[in-house]
ZALUMZA-557534 format. One record per atom (N, C-alpha, C): residue in one letter; x, y, z. Coordinates in steps of 0.001 Angstrom, whole numbers, padded with zeros to 6 digits, always signed. Example, Ala and Ser with C-alpha at 12.3 -4.5 7.8 and 13.67 -1.06 7.14 Angstrom:
BEGIN
A+013190-005690+007800 A+012300-004500+007800 A+013200-003300+007800 S+012850-002250+007080 S+013670-001060+007140 S+012900+000030+007870 
//
This chain:
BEGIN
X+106324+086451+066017 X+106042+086593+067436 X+107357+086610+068198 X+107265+087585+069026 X+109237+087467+069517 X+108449+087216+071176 X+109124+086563+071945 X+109160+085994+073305 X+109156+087392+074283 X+108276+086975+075233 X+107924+088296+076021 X+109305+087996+077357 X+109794+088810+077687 X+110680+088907+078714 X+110348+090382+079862 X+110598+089772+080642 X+110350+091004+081560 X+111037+090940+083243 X+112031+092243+082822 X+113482+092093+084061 X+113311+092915+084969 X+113552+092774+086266 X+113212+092993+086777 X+114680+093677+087504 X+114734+095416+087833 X+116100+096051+088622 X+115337+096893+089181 X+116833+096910+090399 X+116062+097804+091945 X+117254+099060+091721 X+116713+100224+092223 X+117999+101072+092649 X+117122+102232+093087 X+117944+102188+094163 X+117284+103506+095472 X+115633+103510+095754 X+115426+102525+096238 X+113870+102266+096523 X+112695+102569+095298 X+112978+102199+093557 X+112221+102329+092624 X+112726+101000+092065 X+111811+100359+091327 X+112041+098937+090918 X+111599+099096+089521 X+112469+098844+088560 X+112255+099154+087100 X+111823+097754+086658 X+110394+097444+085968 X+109876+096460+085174 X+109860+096741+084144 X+111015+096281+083430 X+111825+096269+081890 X+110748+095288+081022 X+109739+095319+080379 X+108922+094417+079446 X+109396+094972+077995 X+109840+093110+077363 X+110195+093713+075676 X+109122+092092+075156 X+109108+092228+073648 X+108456+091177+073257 X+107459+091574+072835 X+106464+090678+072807 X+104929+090651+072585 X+103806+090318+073925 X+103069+091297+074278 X+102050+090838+075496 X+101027+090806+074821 X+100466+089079+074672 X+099356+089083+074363 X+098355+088092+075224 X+097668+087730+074900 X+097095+086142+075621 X+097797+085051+075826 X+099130+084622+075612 X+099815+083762+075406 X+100909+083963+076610 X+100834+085139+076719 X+102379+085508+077850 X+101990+087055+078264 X+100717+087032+078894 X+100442+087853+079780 X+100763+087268+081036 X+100772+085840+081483 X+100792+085490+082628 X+102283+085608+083105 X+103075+085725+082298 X+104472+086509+082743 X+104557+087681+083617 X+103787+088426+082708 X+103742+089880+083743 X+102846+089768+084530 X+101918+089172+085042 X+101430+089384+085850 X+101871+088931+087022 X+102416+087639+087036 X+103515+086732+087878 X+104511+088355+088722 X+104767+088634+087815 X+106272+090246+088222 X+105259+090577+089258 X+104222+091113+088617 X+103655+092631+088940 X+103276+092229+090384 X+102535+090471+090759 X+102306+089963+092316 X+103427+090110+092834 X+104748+089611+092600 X+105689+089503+093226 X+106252+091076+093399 X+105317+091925+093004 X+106132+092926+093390 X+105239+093955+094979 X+103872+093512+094042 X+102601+093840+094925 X+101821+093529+096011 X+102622+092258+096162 X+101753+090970+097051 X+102940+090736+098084 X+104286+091441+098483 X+105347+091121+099141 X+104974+091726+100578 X+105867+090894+101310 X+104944+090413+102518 X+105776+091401+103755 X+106868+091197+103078 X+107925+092483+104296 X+107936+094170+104150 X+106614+094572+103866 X+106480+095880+103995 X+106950+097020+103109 X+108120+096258+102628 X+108753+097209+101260 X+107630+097419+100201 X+107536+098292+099844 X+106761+099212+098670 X+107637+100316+097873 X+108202+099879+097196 X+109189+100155+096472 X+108597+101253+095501 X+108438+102168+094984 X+108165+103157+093940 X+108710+102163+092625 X+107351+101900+091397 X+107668+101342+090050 X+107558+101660+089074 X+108635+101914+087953 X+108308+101963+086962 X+108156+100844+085936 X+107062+101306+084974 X+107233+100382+084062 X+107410+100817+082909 X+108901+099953+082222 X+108987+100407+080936 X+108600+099266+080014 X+108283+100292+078633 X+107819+099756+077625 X+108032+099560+076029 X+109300+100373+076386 X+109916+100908+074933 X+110194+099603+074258 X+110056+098298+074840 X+110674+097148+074169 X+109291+096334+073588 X+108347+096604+074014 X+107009+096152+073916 X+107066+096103+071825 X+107221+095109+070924 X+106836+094888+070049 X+105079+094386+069392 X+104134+094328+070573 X+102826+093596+069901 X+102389+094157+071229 X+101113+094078+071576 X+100183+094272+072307 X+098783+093893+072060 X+098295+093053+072237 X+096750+093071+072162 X+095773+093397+073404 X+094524+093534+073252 X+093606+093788+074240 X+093711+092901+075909 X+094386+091308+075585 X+094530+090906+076879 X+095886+091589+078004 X+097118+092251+076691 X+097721+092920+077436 X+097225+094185+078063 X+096473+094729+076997 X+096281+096043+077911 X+095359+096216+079158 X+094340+095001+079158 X+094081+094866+080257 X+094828+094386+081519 X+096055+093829+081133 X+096864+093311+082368 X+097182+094906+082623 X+097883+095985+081591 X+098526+096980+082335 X+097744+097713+082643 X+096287+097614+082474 X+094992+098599+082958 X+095059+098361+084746 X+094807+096729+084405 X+094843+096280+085911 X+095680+096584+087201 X+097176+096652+086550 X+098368+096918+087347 X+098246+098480+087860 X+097831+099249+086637 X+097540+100423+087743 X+096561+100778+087917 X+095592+100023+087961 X+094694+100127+089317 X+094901+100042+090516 X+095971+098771+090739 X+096070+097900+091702 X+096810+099335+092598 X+097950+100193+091845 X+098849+101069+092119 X+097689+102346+092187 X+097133+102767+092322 X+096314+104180+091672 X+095765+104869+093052 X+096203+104179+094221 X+096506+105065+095581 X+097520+105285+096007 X+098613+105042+095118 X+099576+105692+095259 X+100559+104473+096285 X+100257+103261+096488 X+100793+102661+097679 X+101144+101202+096465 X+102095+100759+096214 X+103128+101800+095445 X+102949+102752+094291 X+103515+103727+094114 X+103226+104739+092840 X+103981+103795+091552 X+103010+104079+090653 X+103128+102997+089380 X+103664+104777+088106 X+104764+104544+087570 X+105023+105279+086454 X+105188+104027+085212 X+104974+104693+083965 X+104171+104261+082587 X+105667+104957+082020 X+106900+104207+081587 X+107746+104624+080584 X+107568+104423+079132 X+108360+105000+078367 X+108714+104649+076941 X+107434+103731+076502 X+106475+104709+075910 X+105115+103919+075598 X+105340+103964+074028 X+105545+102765+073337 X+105752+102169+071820 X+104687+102395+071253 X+105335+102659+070053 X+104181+102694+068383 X+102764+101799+068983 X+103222+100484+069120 X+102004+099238+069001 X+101265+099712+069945 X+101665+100085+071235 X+100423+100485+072527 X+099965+101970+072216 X+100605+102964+071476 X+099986+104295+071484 X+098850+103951+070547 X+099072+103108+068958 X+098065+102859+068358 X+096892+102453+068710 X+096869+101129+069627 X+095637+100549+070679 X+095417+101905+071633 X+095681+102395+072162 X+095331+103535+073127 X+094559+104335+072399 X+095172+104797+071016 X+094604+105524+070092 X+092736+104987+069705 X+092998+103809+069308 X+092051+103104+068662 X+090788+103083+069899 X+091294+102895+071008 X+089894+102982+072086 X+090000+104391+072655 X+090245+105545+072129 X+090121+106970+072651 X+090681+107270+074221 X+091776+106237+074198 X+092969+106176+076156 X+093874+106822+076237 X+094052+107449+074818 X+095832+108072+074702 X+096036+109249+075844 X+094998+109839+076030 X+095103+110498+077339 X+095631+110713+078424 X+094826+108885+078415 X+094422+108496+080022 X+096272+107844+080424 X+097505+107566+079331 X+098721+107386+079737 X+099868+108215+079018 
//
């Protein structure tokens, strides 16, 4: 199990959410912690986000519902949510419930 980390950089009004590790039930509440503090900010900034994923080693079903959730939350566009560097472990789960599509 390697420790979930997730960094957080700004440049020119897009805010890159760097996630490496494992998101599972154990340390989903990491990212979700980011994703309020990015969503729930109170001074009007709405920053354009990406999220990368190329570091993502494990994934289970409670993660992918956190990143189902996150772009929902994003899916009017207020802030626009982009999906980077999507890893072996999440294309397989995507695969396995017929989503590979849908990112």
């Amino acid at each position: 199990m390697e420790a979930l980390t997730v960094r957080l950089s700004r440049l020119d009004g897009t805010v890159t959410m760097t996630v490496r590790g494992d998101l599972d039930m154990a340390t989903v509440a990491l990212l979700r912690r980011r994703a309020d503090h990015l969503l729930l900010r109170r001074d009007g900034d709405r920053p354009r986000i990406v999220i990368e994923l190329s570091g993502l080693t494990f994934i289970d079903a409670t993660g992918l519902g956190a990143l189902i959730a996150l772009r929902g939350r994003t899916a009017r566009g207020r802030p626009a949510l982009t999906v980077a560097g999507r890893p072996p472990c999440l294309t397989r789960l995507l695969n396995a419930l017929g989503m590979a599509d849908d990112w």
